[in-house]
Short mmCIF file of the C-alpha atoms (twelve columns), coordinates in Angstrom:
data_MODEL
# 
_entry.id   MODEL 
# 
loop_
_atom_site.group_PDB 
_atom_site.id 
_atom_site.type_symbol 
_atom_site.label_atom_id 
_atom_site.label_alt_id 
_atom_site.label_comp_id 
_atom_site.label_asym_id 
_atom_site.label_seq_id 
_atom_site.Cartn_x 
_atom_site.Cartn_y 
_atom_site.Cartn_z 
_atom_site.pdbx_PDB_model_num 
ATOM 1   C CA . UNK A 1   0.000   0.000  0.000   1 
ATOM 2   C CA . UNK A 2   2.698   2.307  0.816   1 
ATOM 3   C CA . UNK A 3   4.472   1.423  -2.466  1 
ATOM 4   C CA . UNK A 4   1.400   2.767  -4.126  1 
ATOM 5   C CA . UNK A 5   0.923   5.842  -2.532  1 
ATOM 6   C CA . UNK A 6   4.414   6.466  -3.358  1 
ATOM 7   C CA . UNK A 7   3.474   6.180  -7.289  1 
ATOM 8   C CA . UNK A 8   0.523   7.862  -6.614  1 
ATOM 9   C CA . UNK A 9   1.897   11.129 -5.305  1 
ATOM 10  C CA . UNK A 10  4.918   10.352 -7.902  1 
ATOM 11  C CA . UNK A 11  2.517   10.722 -10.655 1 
ATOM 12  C CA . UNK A 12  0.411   13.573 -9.399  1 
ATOM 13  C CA . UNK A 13  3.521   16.176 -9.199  1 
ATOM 14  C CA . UNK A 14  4.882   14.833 -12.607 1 
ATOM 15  C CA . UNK A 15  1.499   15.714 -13.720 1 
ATOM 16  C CA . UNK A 16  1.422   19.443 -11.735 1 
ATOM 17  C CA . UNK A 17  4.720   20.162 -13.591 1 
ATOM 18  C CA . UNK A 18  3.577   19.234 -17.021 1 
ATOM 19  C CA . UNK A 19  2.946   22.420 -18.920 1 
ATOM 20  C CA . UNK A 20  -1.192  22.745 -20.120 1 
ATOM 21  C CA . UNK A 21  -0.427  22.997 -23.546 1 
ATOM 22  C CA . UNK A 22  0.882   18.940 -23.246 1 
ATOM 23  C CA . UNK A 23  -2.226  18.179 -21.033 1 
ATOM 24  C CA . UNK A 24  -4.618  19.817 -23.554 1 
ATOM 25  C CA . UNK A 25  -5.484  19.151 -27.124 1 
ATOM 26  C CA . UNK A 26  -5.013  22.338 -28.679 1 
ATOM 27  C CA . UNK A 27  -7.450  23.524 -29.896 1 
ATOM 28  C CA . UNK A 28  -9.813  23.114 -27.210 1 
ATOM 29  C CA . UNK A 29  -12.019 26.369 -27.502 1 
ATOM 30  C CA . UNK A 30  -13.016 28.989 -30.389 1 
ATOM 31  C CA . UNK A 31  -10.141 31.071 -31.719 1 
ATOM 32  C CA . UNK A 32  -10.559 34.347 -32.207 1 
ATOM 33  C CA . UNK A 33  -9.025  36.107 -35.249 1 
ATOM 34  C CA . UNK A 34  -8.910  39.781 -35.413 1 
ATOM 35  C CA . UNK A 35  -8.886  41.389 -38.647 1 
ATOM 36  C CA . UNK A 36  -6.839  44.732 -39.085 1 
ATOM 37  C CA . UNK A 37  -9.267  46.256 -41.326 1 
ATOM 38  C CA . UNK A 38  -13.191 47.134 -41.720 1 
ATOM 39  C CA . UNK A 39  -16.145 44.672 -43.322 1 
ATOM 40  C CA . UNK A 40  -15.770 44.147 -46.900 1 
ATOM 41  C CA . UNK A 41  -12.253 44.742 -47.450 1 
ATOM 42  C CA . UNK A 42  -9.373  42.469 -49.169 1 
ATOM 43  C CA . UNK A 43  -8.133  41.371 -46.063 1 
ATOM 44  C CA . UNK A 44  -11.746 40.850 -44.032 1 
ATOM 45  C CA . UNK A 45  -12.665 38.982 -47.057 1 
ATOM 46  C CA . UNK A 46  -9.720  36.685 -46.956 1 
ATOM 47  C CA . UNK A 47  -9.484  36.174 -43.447 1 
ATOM 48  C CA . UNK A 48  -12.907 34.882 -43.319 1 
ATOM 49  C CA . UNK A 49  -12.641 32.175 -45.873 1 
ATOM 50  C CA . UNK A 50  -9.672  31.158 -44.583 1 
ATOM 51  C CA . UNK A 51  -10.910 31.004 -41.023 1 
ATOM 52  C CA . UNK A 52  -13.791 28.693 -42.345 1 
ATOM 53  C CA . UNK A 53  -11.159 26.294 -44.021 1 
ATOM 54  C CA . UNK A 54  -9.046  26.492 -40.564 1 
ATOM 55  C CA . UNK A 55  -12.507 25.444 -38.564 1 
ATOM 56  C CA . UNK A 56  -12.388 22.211 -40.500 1 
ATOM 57  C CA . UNK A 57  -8.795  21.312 -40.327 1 
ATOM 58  C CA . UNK A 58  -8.425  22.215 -36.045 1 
ATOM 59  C CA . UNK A 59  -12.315 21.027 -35.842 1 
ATOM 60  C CA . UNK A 60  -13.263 24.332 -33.762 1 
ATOM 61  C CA . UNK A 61  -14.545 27.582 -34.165 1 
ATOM 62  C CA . UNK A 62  -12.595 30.548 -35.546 1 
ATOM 63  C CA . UNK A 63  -14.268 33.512 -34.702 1 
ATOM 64  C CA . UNK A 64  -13.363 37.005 -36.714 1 
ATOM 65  C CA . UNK A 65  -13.686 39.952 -35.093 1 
ATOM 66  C CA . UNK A 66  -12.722 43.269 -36.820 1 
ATOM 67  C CA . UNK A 67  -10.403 45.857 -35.218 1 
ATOM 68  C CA . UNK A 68  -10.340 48.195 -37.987 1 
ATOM 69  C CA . UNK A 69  -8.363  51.937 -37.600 1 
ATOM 70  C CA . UNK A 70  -4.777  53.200 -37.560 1 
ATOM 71  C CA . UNK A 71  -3.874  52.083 -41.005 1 
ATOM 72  C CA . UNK A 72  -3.855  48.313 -38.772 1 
ATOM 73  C CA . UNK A 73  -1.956  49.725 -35.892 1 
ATOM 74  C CA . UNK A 74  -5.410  49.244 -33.499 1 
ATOM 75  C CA . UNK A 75  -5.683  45.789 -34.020 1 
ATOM 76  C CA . UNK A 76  -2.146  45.302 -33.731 1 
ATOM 77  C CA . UNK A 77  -2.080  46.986 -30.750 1 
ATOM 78  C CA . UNK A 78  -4.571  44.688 -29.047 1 
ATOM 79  C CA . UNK A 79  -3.170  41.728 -30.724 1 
ATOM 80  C CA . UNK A 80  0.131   42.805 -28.652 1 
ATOM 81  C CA . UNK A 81  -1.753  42.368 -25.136 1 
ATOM 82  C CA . UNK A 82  -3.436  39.323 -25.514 1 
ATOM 83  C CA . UNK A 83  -2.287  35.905 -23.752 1 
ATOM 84  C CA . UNK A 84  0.325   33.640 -26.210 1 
ATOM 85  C CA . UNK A 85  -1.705  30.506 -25.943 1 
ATOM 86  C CA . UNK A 86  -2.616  30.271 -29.849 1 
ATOM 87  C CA . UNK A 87  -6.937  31.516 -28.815 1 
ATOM 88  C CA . UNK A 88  -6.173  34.854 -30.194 1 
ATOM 89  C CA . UNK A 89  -4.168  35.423 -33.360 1 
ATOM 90  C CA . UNK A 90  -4.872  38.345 -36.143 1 
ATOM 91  C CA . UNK A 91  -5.311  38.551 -40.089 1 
ATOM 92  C CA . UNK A 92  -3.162  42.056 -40.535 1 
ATOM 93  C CA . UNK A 93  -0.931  42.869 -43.586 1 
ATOM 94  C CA . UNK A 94  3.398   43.066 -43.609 1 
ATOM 95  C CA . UNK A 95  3.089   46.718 -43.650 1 
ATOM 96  C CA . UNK A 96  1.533   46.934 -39.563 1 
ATOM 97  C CA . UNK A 97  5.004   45.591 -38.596 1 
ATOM 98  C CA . UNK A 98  7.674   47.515 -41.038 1 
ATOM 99  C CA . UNK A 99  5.866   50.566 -43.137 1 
ATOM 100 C CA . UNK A 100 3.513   52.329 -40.516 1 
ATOM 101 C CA . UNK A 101 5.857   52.033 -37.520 1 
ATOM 102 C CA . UNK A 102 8.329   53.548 -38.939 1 
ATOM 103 C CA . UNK A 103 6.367   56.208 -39.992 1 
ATOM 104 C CA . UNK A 104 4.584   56.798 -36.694 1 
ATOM 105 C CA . UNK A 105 5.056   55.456 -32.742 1 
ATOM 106 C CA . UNK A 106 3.075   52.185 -32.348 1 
ATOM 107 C CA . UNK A 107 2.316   51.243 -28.908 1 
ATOM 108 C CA . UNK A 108 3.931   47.825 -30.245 1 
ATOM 109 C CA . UNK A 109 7.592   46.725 -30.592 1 
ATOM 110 C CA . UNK A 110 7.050   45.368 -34.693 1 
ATOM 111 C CA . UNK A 111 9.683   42.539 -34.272 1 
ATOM 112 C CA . UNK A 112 9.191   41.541 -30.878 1 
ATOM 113 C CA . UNK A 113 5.783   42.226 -30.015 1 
ATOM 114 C CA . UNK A 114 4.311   39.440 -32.201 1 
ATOM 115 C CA . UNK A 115 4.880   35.545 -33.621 1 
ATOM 116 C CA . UNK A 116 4.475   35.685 -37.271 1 
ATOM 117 C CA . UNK A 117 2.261   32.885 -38.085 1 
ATOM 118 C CA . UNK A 118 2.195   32.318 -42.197 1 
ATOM 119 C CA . UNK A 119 1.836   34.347 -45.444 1 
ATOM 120 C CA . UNK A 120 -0.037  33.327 -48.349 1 
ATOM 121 C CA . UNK A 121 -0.258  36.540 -50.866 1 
ATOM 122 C CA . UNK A 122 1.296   39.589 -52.365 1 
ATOM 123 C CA . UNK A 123 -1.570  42.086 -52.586 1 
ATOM 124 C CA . UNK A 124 -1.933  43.652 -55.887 1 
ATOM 125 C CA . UNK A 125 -3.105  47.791 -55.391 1 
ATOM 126 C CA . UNK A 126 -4.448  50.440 -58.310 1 
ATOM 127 C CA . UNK A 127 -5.305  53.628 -58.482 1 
ATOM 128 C CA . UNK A 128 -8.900  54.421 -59.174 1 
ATOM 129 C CA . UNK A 129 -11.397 57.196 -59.824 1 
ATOM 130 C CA . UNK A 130 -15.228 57.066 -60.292 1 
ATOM 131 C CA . UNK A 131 -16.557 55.475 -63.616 1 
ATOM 132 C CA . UNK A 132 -17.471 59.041 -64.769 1 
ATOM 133 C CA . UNK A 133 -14.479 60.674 -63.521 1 
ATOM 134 C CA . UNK A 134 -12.686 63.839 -65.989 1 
ATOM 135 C CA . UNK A 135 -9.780  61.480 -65.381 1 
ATOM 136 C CA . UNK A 136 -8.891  58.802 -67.581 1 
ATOM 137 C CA . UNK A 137 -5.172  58.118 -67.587 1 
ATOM 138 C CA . UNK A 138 -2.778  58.937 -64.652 1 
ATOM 139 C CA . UNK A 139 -1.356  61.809 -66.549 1 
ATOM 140 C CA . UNK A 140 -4.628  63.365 -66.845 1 
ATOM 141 C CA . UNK A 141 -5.268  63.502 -63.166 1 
ATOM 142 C CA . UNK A 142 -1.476  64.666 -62.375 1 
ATOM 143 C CA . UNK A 143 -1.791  67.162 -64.890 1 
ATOM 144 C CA . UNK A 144 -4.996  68.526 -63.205 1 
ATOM 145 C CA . UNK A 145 -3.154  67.874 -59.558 1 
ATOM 146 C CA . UNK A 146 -0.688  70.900 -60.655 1 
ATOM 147 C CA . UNK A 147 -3.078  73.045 -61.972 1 
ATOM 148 C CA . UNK A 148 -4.802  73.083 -59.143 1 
ATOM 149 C CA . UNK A 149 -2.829  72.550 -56.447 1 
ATOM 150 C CA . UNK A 150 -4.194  71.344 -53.105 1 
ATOM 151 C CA . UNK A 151 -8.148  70.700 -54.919 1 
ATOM 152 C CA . UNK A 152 -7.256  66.855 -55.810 1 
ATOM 153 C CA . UNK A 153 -8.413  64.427 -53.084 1 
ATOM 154 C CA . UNK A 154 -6.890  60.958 -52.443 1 
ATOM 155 C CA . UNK A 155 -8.436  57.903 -50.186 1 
ATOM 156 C CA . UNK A 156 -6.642  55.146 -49.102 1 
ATOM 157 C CA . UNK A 157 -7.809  52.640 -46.264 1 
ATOM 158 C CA . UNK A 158 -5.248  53.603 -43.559 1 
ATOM 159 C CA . UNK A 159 -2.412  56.431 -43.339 1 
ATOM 160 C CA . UNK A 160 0.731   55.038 -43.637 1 
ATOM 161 C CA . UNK A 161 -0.765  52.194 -45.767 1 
ATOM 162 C CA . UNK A 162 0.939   50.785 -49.062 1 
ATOM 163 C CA . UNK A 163 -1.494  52.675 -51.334 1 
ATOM 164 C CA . UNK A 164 -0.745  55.755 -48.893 1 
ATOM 165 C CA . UNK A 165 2.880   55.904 -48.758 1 
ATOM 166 C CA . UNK A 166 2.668   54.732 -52.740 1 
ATOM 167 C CA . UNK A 167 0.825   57.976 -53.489 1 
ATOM 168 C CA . UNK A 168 3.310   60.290 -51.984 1 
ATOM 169 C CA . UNK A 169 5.972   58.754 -53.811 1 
ATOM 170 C CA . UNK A 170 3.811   59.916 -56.853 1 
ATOM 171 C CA . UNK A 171 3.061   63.584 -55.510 1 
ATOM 172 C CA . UNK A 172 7.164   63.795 -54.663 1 
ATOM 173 C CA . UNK A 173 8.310   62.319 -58.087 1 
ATOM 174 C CA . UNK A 174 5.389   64.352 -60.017 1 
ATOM 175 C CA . UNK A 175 5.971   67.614 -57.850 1 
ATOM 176 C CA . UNK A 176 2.497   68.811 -57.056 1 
ATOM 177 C CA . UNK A 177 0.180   68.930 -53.791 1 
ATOM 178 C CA . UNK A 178 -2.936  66.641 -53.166 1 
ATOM 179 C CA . UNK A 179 -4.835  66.203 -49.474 1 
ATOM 180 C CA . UNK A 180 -4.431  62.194 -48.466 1 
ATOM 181 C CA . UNK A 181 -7.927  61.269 -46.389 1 
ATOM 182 C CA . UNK A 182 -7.566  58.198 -44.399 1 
ATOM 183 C CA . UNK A 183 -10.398 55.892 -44.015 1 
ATOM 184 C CA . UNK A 184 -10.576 52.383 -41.434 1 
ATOM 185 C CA . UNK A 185 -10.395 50.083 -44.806 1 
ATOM 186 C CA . UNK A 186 -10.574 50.468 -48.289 1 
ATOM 187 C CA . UNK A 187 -13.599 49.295 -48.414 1 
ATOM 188 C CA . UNK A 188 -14.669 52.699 -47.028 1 
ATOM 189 C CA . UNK A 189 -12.520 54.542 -48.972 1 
ATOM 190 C CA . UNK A 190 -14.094 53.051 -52.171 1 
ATOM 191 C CA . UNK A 191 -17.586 53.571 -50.618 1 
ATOM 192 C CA . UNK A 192 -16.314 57.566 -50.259 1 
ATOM 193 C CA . UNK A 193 -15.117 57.745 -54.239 1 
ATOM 194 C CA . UNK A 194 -18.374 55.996 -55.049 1 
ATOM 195 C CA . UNK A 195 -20.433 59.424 -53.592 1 
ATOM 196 C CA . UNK A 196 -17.504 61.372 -55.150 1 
ATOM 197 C CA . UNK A 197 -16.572 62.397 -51.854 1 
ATOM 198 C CA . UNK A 198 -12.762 61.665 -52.958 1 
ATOM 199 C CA . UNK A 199 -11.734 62.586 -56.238 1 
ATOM 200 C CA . UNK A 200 -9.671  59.099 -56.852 1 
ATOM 201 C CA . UNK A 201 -8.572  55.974 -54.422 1 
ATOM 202 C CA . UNK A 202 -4.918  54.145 -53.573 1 
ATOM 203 C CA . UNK A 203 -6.457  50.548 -52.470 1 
ATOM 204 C CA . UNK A 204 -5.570  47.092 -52.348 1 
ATOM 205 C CA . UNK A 205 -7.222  44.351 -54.334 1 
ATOM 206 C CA . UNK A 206 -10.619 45.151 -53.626 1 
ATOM 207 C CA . UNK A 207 -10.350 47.902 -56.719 1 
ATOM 208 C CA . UNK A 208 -10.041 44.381 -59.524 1 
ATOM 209 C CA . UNK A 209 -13.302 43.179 -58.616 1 
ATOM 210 C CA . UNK A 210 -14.875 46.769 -58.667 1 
ATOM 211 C CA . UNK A 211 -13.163 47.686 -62.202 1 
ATOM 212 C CA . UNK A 212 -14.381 44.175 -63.681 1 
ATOM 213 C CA . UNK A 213 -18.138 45.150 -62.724 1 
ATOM 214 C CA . UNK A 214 -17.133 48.548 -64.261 1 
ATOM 215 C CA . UNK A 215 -17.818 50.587 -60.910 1 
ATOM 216 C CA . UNK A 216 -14.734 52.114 -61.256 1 
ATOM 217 C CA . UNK A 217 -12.014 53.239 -63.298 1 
ATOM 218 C CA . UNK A 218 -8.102  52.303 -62.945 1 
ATOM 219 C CA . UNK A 219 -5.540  54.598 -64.017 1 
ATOM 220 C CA . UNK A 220 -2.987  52.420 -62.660 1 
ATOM 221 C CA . UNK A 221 -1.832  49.291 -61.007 1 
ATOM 222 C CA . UNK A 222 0.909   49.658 -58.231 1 
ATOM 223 C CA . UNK A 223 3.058   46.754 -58.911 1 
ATOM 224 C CA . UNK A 224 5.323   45.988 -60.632 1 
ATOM 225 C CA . UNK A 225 4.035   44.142 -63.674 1 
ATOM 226 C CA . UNK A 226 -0.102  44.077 -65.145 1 
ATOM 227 C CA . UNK A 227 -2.273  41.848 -63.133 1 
ATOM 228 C CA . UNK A 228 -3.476  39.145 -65.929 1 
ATOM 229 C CA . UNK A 229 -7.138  40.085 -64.616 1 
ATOM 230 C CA . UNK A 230 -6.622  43.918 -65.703 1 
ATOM 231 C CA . UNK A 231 -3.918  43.180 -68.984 1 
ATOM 232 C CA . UNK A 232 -4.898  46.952 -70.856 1 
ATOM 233 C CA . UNK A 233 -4.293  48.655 -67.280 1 
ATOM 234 C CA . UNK A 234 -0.767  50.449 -67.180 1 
ATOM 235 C CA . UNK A 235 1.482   50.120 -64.437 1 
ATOM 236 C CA . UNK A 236 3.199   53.024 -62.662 1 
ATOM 237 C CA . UNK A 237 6.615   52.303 -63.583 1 
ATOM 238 C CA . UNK A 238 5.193   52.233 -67.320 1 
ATOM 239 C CA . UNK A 239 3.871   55.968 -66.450 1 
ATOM 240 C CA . UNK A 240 7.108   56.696 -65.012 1 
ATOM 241 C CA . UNK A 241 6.751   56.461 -61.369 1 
ATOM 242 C CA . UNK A 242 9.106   54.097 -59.121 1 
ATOM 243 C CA . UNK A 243 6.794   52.635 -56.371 1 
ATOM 244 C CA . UNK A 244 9.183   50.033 -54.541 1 
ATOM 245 C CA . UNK A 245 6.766   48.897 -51.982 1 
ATOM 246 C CA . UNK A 246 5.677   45.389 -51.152 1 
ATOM 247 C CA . UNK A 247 2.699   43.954 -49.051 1 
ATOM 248 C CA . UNK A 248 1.666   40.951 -47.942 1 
ATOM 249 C CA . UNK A 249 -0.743  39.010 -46.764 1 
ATOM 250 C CA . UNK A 250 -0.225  37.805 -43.367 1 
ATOM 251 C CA . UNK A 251 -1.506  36.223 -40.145 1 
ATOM 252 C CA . UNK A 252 -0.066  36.694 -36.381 1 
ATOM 253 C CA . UNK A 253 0.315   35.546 -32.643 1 
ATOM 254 C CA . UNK A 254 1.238   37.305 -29.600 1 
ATOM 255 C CA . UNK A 255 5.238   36.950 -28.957 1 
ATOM 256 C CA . UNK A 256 5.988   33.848 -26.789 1 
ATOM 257 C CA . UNK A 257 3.633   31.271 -28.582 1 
ATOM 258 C CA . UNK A 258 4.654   27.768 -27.778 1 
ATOM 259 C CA . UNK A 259 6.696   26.099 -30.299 1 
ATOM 260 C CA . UNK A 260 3.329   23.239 -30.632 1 
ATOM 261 C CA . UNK A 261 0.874   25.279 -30.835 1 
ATOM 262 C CA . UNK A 262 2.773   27.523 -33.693 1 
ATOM 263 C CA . UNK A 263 3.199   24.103 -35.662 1 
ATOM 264 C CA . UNK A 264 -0.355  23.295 -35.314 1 
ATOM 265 C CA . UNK A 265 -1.252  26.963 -37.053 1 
ATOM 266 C CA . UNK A 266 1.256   27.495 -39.269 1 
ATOM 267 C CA . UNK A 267 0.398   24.116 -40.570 1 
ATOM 268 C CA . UNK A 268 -3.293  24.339 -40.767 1 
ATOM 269 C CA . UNK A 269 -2.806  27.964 -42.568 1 
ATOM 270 C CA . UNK A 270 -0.991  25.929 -45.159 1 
ATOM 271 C CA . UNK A 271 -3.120  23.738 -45.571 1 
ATOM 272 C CA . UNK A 272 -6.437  26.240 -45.498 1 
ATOM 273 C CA . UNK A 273 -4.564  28.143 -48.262 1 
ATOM 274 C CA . UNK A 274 -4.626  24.912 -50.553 1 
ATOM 275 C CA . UNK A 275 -8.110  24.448 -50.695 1 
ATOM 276 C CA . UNK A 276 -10.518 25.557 -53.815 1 
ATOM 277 C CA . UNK A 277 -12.027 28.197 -52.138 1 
ATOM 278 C CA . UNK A 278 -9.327  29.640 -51.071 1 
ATOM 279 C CA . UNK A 279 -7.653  29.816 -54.275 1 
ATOM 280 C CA . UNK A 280 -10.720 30.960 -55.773 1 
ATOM 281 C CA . UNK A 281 -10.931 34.156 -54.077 1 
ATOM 282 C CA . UNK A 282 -7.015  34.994 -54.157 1 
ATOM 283 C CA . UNK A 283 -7.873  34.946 -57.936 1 
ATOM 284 C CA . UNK A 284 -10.779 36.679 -57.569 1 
ATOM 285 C CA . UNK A 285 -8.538  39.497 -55.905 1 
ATOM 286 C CA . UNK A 286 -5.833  39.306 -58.158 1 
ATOM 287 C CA . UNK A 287 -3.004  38.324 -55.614 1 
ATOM 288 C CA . UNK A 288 -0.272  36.885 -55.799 1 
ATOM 289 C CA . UNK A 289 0.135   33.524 -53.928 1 
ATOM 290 C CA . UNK A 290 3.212   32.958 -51.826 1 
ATOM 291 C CA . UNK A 291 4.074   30.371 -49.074 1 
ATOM 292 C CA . UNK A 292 5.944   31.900 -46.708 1 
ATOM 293 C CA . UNK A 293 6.010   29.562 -43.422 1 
ATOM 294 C CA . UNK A 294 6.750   31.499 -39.590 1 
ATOM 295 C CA . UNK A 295 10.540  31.320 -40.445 1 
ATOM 296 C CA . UNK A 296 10.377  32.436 -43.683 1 
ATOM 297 C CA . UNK A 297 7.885   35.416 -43.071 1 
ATOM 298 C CA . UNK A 298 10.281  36.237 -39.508 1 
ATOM 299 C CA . UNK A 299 13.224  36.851 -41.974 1 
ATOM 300 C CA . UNK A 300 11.590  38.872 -44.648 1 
ATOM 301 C CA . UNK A 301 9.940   40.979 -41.689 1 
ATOM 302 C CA . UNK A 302 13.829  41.036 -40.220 1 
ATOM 303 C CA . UNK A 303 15.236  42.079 -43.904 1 
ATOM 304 C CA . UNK A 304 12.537  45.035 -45.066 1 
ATOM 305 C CA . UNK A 305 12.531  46.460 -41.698 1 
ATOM 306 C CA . UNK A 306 15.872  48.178 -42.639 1 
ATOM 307 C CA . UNK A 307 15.322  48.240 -46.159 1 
ATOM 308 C CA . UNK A 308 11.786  50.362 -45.765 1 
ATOM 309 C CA . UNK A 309 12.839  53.006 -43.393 1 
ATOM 310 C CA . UNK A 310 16.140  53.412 -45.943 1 
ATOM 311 C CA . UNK A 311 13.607  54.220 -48.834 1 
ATOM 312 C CA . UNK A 312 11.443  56.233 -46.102 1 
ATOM 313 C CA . UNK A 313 14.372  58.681 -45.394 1 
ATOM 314 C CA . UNK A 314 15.372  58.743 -49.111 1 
ATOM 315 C CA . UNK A 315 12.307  60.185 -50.077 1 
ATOM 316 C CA . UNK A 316 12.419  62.669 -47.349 1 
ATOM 317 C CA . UNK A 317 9.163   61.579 -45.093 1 
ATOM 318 C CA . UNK A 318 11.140  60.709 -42.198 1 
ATOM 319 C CA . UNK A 319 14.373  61.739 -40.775 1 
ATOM 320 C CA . UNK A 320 14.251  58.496 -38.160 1 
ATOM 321 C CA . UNK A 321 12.080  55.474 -37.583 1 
ATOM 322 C CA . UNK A 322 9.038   56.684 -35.055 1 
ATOM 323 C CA . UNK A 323 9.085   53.032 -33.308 1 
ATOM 324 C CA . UNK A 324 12.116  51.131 -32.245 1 
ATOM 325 C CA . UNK A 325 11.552  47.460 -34.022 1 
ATOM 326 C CA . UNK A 326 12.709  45.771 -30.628 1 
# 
């Protein structure tokens, strides 16, 4: 009897020292995915097939909630104080951890604040105007830009953005004055140039499916070759514009995430990204897929933090980084 009493209390402190992520099957209870940016949007859009795809493969609820403001930073911001035990994780872009930091403080360290989880697309952007618009090429609204300096009106779904920091690249290189008004998402932005409250709109892929149903016009895409879905629409290197910016699509943890529970995401994003539907819509978007794994994404996140506040000072719109990376 005493022998198994012995065992008995033996097994009971090997079991209190056994961490809970071993004990429990992860997952065990809904996720919650935050999404960086309003209803409607590219990235909303995305995030919520995927999360469907990822509630088969884990067999639980994902649950998206959208965070939307600060060109991303809000939702990053929250994403930064929530527990690392894999029940919260967020659907954000590249540009909330290299691009808008360094243009402004975040209440977030970019590189340490957060465990990259997986990246799946390049996100196409163009430059738009209303179907009716005076503009019909680039040059055209440029042309009226200087000739009227300060009247011309810009959306984009977030300052500091891709399409944001892409159209004062333009203004610098073109020499002329327009008024940038930020909206939470570009689906708001492209709800504002709808009622002509904007004169034209920087956004991300949500513009392909608009021009297709001909609500809108593009003047130009901001990458750096034609999307196949929009083959007569110029580029702005064509137009003479160099626009060096990259985005991507991407999905995060707090910082600290166990090394098992990261496996069990990063694998299951993987996967989710493989399925019909989810190719389906990155087509339907335009983007450009890419399978960049936790280690992968951590070193290109490492590699254009440097890189993007170089270009930043270059072009004059900041003399330092606003946010230390670490």
């Amino acid at each position: 009897m005493k022998y198994f009493k012995t065992l008995l209390c033996s097994l009971l402190a090997f079991a209190f020292f056994i961490p809970t992520s071993v004990l429990a099957e992860y997952p065990e209870k809904p996720i919650s995915m935050y999404i960086a940016f309003g209803a409607g949007g590219s990235t909303d859009s995305m995030a919520r097939i995927i999360s469907k795809e990822i509630k088969k493969i884990l067999k639980q609820q994902v649950v998206p909630i959208n965070l939307p403001g600060g060109g991303g930073t809000v939702c990053m911001t929250r994403l930064a104080g929530e527990k690392a035990d894999g029940y919260v994780i967020a659907a954000a872009l590249t540009a909330q951890l290299n691009r808008i930091p360094i243009q402004r403080k975040t209440a977030y360290k970019p590189l340490a604040s957060f465990t990259p989880i997986y990246a799946y697309a390049a996100a196409p952007a163009g430059i738009v105007t209303y179907k009716d618009s005076r503009f019909n090429t680039l040059k055209e609204m440029i042309d009226f830009g200087k000739k009227n300096p300060g009247k011309l009106k810009y959306g984009v779904g977030g300052a500091g953005t891709t399409p944001d920091v892409s159209m004062r690249l333009i203004e610098m290189q073109a020499g002329f004055n327009w008024i940038s008004i930020p909206f939470k998402g570009s689906m708001e932005a492209l709800t504002a140039l709808m009622g002509k409250h904007v004169d034209v709109v920087a956004s991300g892929p949500k513009f392909v499916s608009m021009h297709l149903s001909g609500q809108v016009r593009t003047l130009a895409v901001l990458n750096d070759e034609r999307l196949s879905s929009l083959p007569d629409v110029p580029t702005t290197g064509e137009q003479g514009f160099n626009v060096p910016l990259k985005t991507y699509f991407a999905f995060y943890a707090p910082a600290g995430l166990p090394a098992d529970r990261l496996a069990i995401l990063e694998n299951a994003f993987a996967e989710a990204v493989k399925s019909q539907k989810v190719k389906e819509a990155i087509d339907k978007f335009a983007m450009a897929p890419v399978d960049m794994n936790s280690s992968r994404l951590s070193q290109y996140l490492e590699k254009a933090w440097p890189e993007e506040e170089q270009i930043l000072k270059d072009l004059g719109i900041i003399k330092k980084a606003a946010t230390s990376p670490r």
